[in-house]
C-alpha positions in Angstrom: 0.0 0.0 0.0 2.9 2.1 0.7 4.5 1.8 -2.6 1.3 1.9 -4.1 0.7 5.6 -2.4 4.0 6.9 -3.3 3.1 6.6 -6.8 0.1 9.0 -7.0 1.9 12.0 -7.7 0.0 13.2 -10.9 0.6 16.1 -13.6 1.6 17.1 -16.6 2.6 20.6 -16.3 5.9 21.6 -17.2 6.9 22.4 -13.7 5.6 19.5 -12.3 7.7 17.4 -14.9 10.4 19.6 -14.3 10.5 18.6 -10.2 9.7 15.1 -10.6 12.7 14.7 -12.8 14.8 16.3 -9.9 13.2 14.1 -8.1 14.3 11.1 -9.3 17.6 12.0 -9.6 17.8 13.0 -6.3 16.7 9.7 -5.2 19.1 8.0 -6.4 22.4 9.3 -4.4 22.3 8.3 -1.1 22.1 11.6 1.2 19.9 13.8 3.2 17.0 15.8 0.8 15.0 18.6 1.9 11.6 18.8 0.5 10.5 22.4 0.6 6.8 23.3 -0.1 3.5 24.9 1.0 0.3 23.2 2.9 -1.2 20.5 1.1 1.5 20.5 -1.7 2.2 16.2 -1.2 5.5 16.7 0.6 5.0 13.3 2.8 4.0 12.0 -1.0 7.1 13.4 -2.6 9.5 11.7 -0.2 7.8 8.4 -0.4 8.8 8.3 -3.6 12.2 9.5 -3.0 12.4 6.3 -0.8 10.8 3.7 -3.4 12.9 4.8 -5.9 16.0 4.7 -3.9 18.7 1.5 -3.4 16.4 1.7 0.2 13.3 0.8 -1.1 13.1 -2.6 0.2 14.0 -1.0 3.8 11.6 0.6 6.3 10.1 3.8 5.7 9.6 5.6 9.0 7.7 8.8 9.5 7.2 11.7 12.4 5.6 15.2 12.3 7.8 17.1 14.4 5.0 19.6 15.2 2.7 16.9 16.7 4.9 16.2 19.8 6.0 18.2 22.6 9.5 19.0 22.7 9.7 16.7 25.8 8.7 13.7 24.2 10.1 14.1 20.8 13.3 13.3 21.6 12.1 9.9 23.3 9.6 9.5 20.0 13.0 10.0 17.8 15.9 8.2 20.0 13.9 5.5 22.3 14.5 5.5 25.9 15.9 3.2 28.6 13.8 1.6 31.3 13.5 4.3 34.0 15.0 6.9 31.9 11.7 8.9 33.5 8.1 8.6 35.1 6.0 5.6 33.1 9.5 4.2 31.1 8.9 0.7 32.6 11.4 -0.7 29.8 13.5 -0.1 26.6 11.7 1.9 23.5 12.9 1.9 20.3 12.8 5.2 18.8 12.0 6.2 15.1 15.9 5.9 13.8 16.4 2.1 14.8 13.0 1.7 13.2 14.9 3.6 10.4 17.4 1.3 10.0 18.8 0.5 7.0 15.3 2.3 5.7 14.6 6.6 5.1 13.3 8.7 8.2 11.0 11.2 7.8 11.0 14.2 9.5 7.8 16.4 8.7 7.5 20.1 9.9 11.4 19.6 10.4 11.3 23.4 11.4 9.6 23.1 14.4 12.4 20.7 15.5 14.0 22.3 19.0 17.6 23.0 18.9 18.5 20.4 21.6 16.8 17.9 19.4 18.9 19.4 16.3 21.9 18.5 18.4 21.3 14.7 18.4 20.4 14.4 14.7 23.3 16.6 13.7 25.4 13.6 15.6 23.4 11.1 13.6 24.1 12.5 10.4 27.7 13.1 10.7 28.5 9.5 12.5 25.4 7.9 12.7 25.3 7.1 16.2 23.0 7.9 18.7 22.3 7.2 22.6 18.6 6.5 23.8 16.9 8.7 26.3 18.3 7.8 29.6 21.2 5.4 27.8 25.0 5.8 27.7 25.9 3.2 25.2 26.1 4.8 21.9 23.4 3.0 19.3 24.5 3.2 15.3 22.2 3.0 12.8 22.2 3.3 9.1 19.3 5.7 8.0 18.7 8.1 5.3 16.9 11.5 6.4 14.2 13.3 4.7 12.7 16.7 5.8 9.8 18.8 4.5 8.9 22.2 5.7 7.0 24.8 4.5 9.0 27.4 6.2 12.0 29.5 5.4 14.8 27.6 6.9 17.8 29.6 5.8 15.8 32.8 7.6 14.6 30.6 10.6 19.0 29.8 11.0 19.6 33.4 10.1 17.4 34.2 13.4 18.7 31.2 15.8 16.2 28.8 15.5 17.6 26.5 13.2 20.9 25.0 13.2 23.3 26.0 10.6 25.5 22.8 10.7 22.7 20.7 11.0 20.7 22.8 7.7 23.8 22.5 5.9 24.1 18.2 6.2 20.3 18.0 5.5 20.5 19.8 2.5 22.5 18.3 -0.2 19.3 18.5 -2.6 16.7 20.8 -1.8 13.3 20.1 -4.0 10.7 22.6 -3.8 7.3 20.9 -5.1 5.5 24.0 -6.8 2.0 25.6 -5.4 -1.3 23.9 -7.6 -1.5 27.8 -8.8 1.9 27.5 -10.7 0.4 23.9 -12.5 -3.2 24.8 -13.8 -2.7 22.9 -16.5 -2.8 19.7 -13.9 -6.0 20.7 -12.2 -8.1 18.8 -15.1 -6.4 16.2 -14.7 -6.5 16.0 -11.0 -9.9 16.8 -10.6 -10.5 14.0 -13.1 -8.4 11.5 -10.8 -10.1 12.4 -7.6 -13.8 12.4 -9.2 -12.9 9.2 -10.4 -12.0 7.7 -6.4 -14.7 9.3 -5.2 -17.4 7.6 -7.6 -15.5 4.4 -6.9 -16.0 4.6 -3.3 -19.3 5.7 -3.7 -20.1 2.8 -6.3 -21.2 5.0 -8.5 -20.7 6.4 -12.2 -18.4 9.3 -12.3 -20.1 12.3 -13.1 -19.1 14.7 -15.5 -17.5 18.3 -15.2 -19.9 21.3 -16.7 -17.5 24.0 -18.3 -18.7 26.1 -15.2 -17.6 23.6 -12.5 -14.2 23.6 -14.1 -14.0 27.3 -14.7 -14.6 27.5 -11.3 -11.4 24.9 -10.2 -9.0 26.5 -12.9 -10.0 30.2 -11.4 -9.7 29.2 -7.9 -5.9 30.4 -6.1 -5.7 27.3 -4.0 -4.5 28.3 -0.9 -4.5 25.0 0.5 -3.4 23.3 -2.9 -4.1 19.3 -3.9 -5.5 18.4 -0.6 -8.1 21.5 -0.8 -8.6 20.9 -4.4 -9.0 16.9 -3.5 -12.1 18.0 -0.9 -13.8 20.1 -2.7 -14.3 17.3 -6.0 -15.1 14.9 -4.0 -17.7 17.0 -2.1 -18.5 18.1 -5.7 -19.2 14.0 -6.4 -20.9 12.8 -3.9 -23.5 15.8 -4.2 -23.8 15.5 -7.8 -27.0 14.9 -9.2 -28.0 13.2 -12.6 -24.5 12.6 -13.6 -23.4 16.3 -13.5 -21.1 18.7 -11.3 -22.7 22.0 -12.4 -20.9 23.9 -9.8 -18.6 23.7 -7.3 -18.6 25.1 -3.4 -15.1 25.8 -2.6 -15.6 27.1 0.8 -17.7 24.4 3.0 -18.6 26.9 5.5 -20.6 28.7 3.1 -24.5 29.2 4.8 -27.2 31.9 5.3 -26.6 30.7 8.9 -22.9 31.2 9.4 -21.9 32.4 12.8 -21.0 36.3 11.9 -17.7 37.0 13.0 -17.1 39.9 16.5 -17.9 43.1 15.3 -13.4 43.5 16.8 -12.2 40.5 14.6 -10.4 42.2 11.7 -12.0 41.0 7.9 -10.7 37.8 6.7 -8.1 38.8 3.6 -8.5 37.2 0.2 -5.5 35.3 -0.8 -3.3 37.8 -3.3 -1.6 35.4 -6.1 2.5 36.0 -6.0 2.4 37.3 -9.1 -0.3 40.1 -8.8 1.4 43.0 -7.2 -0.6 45.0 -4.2 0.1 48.6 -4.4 1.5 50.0 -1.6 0.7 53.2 0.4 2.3 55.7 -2.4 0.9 53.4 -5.2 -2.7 53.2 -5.2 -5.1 53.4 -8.4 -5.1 57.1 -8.2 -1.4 57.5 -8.6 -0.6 54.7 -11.5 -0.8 56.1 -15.3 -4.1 55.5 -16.8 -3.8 52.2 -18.7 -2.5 50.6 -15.6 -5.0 51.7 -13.3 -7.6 50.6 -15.5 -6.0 47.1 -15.6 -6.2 47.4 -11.8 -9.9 48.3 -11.8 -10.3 45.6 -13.9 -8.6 42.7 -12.0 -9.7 44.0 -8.9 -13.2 43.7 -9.8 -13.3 40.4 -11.9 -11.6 38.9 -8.7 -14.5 40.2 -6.3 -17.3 39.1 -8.8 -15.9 35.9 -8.5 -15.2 35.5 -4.8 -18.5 37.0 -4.1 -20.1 34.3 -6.6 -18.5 31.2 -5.4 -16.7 31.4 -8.8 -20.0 31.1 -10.4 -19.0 32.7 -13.7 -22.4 33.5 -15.2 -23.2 34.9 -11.9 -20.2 37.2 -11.6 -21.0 38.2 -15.2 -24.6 39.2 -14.5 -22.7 41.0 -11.2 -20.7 43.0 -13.1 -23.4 43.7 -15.8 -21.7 41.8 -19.1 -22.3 38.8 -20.9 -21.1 35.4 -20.6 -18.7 35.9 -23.9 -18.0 39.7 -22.7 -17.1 38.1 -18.9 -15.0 34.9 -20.5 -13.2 37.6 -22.8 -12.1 39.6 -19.4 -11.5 36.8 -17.6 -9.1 35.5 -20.2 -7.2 38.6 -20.1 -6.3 38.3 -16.3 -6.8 34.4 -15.6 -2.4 34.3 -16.1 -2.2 37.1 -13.0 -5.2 35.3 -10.7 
């Protein structure tokens, strides 16, 4: 099942190809990897694969969230302890490294590790030996390391919180998986995979996409990338009636009978894709030369149309008081810079 998870890493996009392919090579040489990305990006995916396609593959592949844990017990979770190495440790635990062995470890939310802990794994990497919680003899083990953050951690060293030495072993190859925004051209296809699941599960036929419901997935920003996509189709599915997803809900909260939020709670903020730039204090619409401020106007309003829509298009074109073909014409003409 593992294996068989590791492989559903899906797109076509050129910078999705362009990853994968470091990918592979990366898995290949035998040292620490660092796989960098944001929320819901497939980072626990991407280094299964690094495993399965390394000369490890046939070893164990251990995993640990580093956030999940309290500092206290993370080191017993990572090392093991010795009977009576504290209150409750009624015998010898093997930690995540021996169950490493000979195998890949992976460390998720690395960046959240606490420097005492970066200490001991520093040692591991360097002479891969260890002692256990409450142990003095030194315990060797032969274990790959891979960690995935979707912090800065050059900036979180910079500031103390991270280990240079230790950020310098980890990362011989750093792989970055890209944000679903910067691989539209794989939503199709993954919305396609998961509708497909989901009717599965369901024992049911796969309904069909209308133009509208995948306008609304290719307009979306993605915040929380292919695991937010991968809820909202399969909530798309199992509500679909007649064979057909006319529409899609991307928030689930969504109701007439939402709990308002306290009149002192600031606004929620609409993501702002990387590439559209926010003017600043000195730069507002006012100030820019005409064309540009139009283009402003323009992109500002097509992006509230849609949010306040639901990404219904022929709703935000009746919004803004155009046709479908006059809406689809503007929209075509920003979609690159949503």
């Amino acid at each position: 099942m593992a294996a068989t998870a590791s492989l559903e890493i899906i797109g076509q996009s050129d910078s999705f190809l362009a990853f994968m392919e470091q990918l592979s090579r990366a898995a290949a040489v035998d040292r620490p990897v660092l796989v960098v990305g944001e929320r819901g990006t497939g980072k626990e995916l991407a280094a299964r694969r690094l495993h399965y396609l390394s000369q490890r593959w046939e070893g164990p592949f251990a995993t640990l969230n580093c956030a999940a844990l309290a500092p206290s017990l993370l080191e017993s979770e990572l090392f093991g302890h010795e009977a009576g190495a504290f209150t409750g440790a009624a015998g010898r635990r093997m930690g995540r490294f021996e169950a490493a062995d000979s195998g890949t470890l992976f460390l998720d939310e690395i960046g959240n590790m606490p420097l005492t802990v970066q200490e001991k794994i520093l040692r591991v990497v360097e002479y891969g030996q260890f002692d256990r919680v409450g142990g003095t003899a030194p315990v060797s083990v032969d274990v790959r390391i891979i960690g995935a953050t979707n912090v800065d951690l050059p900036t979180h060293a910079a500031d103390g919180k991270f280990k240079h030495d230790l950020l310098d072993r980890l990362s011989f190859e750093v792989l970055t998986i890209p944000p679903l925004r910067a691989r539209k051209d794989d939503i199709p296809v993954l919305a396609q995979h998961f509708a497909r699941r989901m009717a599965i599960e369901l024992h049911t036929a796969q309904p069909a996409f209308t133009t509208e419901a995948m306008d609304a997935l290719l307009a979306h920003h993605w915040p929380g990338n292919v695991r937010e996509l991968k809820n909202a189709v399969e909530r798309a599915v199992y509500r679909a009636d007649n064979g057909v997803i006319p529409g899609i809900t991307l928030d689930p909260f969504a109701s007439p009978y939402r709990p308002k939020p306290r009149a002192d709670a600031a606004p929620p903020q609409a993501p702002v894709p990387d590439n559209v730039p926010t003017p600043g204090p000195a730069t507002t619409p006012d100030t820019l030369p005409l064309k540009e401020a139009v283009r402003h106007l323009e992109r500002t309003r097509l992006q509230t149309a849609l949010a306040q829509s639901a990404h219904n298009q022929r709703r935000a074109a009746a919004a803004l008081g155009l046709t479908y073909n006059q809406f689809r014409n503007l929209y075509r003409k920003y979609k690159d810079e949503m």
